[in-house]
One Martini backbone bead per residue (centre of mass of N, CA, C, O) as a GRO file, in nm:
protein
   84
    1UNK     BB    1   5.074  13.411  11.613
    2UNK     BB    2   5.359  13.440  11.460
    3UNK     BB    3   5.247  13.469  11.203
    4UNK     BB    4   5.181  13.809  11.020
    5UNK     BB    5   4.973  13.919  10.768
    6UNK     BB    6   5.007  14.137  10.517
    7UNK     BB    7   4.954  14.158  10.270
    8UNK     BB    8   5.263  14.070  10.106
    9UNK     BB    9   5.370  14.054  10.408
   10UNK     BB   10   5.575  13.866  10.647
   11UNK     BB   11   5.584  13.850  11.013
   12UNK     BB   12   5.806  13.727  11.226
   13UNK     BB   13   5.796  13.586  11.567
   14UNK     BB   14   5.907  13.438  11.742
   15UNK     BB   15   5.816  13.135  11.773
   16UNK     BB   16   5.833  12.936  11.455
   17UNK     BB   17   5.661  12.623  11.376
   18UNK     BB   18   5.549  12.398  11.228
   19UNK     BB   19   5.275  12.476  11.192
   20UNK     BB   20   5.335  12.735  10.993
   21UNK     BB   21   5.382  12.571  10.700
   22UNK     BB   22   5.145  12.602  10.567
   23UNK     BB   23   5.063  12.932  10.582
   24UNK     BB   24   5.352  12.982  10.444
   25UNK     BB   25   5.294  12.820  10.145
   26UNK     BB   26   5.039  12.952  10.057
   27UNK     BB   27   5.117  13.235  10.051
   28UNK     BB   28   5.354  13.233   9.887
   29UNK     BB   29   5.160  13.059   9.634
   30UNK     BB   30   4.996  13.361   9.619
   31UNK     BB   31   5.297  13.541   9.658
   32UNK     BB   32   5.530  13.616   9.417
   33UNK     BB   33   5.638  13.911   9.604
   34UNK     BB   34   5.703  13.859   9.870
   35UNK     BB   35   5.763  13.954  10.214
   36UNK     BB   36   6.030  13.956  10.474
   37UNK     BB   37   5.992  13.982  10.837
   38UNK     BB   38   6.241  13.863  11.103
   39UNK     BB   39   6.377  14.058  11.341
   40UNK     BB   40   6.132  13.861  11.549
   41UNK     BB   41   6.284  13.617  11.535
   42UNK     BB   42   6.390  13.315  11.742
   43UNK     BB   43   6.259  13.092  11.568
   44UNK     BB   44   6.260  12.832  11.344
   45UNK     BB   45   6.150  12.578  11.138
   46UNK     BB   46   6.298  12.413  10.911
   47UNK     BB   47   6.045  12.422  10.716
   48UNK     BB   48   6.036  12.726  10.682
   49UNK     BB   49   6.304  12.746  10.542
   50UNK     BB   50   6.243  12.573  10.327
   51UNK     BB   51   6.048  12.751  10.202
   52UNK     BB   52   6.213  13.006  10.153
   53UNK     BB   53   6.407  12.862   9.948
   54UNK     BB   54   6.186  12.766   9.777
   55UNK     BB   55   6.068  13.059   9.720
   56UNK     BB   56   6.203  13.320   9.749
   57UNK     BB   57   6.149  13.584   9.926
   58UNK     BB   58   6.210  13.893  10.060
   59UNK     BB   59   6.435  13.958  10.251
   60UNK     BB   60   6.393  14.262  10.490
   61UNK     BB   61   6.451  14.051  10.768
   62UNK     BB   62   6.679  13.950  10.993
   63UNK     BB   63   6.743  13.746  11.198
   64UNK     BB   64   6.939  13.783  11.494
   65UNK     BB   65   7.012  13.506  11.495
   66UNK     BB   66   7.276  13.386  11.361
   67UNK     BB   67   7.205  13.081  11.254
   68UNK     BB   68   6.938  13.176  11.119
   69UNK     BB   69   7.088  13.403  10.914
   70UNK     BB   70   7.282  13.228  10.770
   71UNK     BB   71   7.052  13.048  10.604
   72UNK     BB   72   6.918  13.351  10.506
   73UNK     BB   73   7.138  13.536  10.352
   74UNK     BB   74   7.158  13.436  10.050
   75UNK     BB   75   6.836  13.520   9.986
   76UNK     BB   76   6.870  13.831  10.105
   77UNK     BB   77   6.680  14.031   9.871
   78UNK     BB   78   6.542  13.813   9.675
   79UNK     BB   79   6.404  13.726   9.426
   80UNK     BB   80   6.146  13.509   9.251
   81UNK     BB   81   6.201  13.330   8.952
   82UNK     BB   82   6.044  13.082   8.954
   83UNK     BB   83   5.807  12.904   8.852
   84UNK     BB   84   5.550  12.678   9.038
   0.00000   0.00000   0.00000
C-alpha cells in the first residue's frame, strides 16, 4: 500500500492512485493535526491532491517531483484551521 499510516501521520511512497482516496479521507477527518511526509512519493492521483488542499494537514515533505511539489507548496508547513 502507498500509503503508510502511523499514529498521526501519513507517509506516500511511489505511486499513490485514486484507490487510497477514502484511506487518506479518513484519515485526515479522524486526525485534525495530521502530518504528512511525501518525499517518496512519485506520483499521486488528483483526489489525493485535492484531499490534501481540503484538510490542509502539515506537508513536512514534498515530493521530488517539481509538479507536484508546485501543487503542495502553497499547504506545506500549514495546520488545519477550519473544523469541518
Amino acid at each position: 500500500m502507498p500509503l503508510h499510516f502511523n499514529r498521526a501521520t501519513v507517509h506516500f511512497e511511489a505511486d499513490c492512485t485514486v484507490d487510497e482516496t477514502i484511506a487518506l479521507v479518513e484519515f485526515l477527518r479522524s486526525h485534525k493535526a495530521a502530518k504528512v511526509h511525501m518525499n517518496r512519493c512519485t506520483y499521486a492521483h488528483t483526489f489525493l491532491i485535492r484531499a490534501l488542499i481540503a484538510y490542509r494537514p502539515q506537508i513536512l515533505s514534498l515530493p521530488q517531483d517539481a509538479l507536484l511539489s508546485k501543487w503542495l507548496f502553497p499547504i506545506a508547513g500549514q495546520r488545519q484551521t477550519a473544523t469541518s
